[in-house]
C-alpha positions, 0 to 999 in steps of 0.5 A: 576665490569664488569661482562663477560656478559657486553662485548658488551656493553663495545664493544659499548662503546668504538665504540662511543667513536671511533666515536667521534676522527674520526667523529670530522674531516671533511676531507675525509681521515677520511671518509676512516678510517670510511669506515675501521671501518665498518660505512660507505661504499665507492661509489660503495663498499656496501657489509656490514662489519662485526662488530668489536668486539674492543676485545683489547678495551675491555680488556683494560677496563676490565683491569681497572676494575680488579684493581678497577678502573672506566671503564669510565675513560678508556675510551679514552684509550682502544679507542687509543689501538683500533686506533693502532690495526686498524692502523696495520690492514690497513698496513697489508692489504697493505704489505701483498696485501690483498684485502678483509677484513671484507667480503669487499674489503681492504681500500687499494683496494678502494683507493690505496695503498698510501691513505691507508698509510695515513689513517692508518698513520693518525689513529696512530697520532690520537691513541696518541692523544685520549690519552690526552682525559684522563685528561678531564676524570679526569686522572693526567698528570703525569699518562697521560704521562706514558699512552702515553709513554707505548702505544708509546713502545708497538706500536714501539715492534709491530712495530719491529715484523711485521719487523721479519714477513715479513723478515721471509718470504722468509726464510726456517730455522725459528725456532719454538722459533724464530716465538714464540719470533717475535709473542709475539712482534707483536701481544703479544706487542699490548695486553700487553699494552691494558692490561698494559694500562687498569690496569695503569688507573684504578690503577694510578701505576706501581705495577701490570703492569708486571703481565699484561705484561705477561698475554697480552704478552702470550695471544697475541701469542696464538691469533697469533698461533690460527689465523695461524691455521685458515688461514692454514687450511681455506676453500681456500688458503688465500693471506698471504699462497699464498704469502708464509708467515710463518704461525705457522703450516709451522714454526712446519712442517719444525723444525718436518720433515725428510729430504725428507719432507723437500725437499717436502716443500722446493720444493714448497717455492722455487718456486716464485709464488705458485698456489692451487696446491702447498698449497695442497702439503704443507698441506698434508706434514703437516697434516702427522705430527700431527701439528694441535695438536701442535699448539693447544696444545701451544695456551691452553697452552699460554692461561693458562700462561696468566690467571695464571699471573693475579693470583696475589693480587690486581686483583679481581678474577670477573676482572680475570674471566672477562678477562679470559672469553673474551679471550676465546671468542677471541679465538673461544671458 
């Protein structure tokens, strides 16, 4: 079993193996998924990006490992949880007109928004097909087929959450339970089935894959809930808060205010465009209502939900604390 320690090198595992689908094809439109991914840069774009940590790669593969399975066989599937996950960011980018991301400019901001489509459609259609890299590492076609299956359903219920999100954007009355539900689609999906897809590998059977389901489904949501909290109180608005989107700490602010403190931020939402000045209103409303330890409160508590779901026979309890000791670290701990 992979002890937590070996994360990085798992990290760099499942780059190599990025490197090889994305490398193999000579067209430019994988120079810019290239250009996504941190490895290269774009003619006059030369600021560095950060690393990429592949955190849902990783669990895949440490999902693998907690079932007894052999990481390497995982391989080519925590690489096709990885192209979905950045298929996902580069939409994001786009719809949410994001410019920077990784401390450099957006995929979209160096070559537009309809190249960038076609990168991070291309990055989808390749995700199903690393996952027929499995039988040249010794899978079975009938487990390879239910591979490609589950990554197909949880892509589409991700798919369906950032629907919700965005569609939420311009409403006043969403409800701390309906954000839960939209956030275990759109970010808890794509977990659940790195952890699903890991522990479907390593085992070759469906008997543990709702006890991952729940641990993925939990701790995507407190990895939502805990980079609202980042955005929210970030040093300087970030584009999504100008934009208006319902982050949690503004979902919990307007179910928890009076009827004044609701005119307040309904004041501001209202408004078509909003400026520094009206974030700086939103958060005061906010902050008087002790919404930070709320929201701290869900993620400690989504995290214990996830750990406790592996608290079951045929995971290993090095597998558990692996997996464990990864999200705490995904989570800034």
């Amino acid at each position: 079993m992979t002890s937590p320690l070996n994360t990085q090198e798992l990290t760099a595992r499942v780059d190599a193996e990025l490197k090889a689908i994305i490398n193999a094809r000579d067209v430019p439109l994988y120079g810019m998924m290239s250009y996504h991914m941190g490895w290269t840069d774009a003619p006059g774009h030369t600021d560095p990006a950060t690393p990429k940590q592949h955190g849902l790669g990783t669990l895949c593969l440490l999902a693998c490992g907690a079932v007894g399975g052999d990481l390497e066989t995982a391989i080519p599937g925590a690489a096709s949880v990885e192209l979905v996950n950045n298929f996902t960011e580069i939409h994001d980018d786009v719809q949410g007109g994001i410019p920077r991301r990784a401390n450099r400019d957006a995929l979209w901001w160096v070559w537009g928004p309809a190249q960038a489509i076609n990168a991070g459609d291309g990055m989808h259609a390749l995700a199903r097909l690393a996952l027929f890299r499995l039988l040249e590492h010794g899978v079975s076609s009938e487990v390879t087929f239910r591979a490609v299956r589950l990554m197909d359903e949880a892509s589409l219920a991700t798919c369906e959450g950032r629907f919700i999100d965005m569609e939420a954007q311009e409403r006043l009355d969403l409800s701390l339970d309906a954000y839960l539900n939209m956030a275990a689609k759109k970010n808890g999906s794509l977990l659940a089935g790195a952890l699903k897809l890991g522990a479907l590998i390593g085992a070759g059977e469906d008997n543990l894959l709702d006890s991952f389901h729940q641990c993925g489904t939990s701790l995507g949501v407190a990895l939502q809930v805990q980079a609202d909290v980042n955005e929210f109180w970030s040093a300087s608005p970030s584009p999504e808060v100008m934009n208006k989107k319902k982050l949690l700490p503004i979902v919990f602010a307007l179910e928890k205010a009076s009827a004044s403190e609701k005119r307040r931020l309904g004041e501001v939402y209202f408004k078509r465009v909003l400026d520094p000045e009206d974030v700086k209103k939103v958060r005061e409303v906010v902050e008087g209502l002790g919404v930070k330890e709320a929201c701290r409160d869900i993620v400690s508590q989504r995290l214990s939900d996830a750990m406790s779901a592996l608290d079951t026979p045929g995971v290993s309890p090095e597998g558990r604390s692996s997996i464990e000791a990864l999200a705490r670290q995904l989570l800034g701990e």
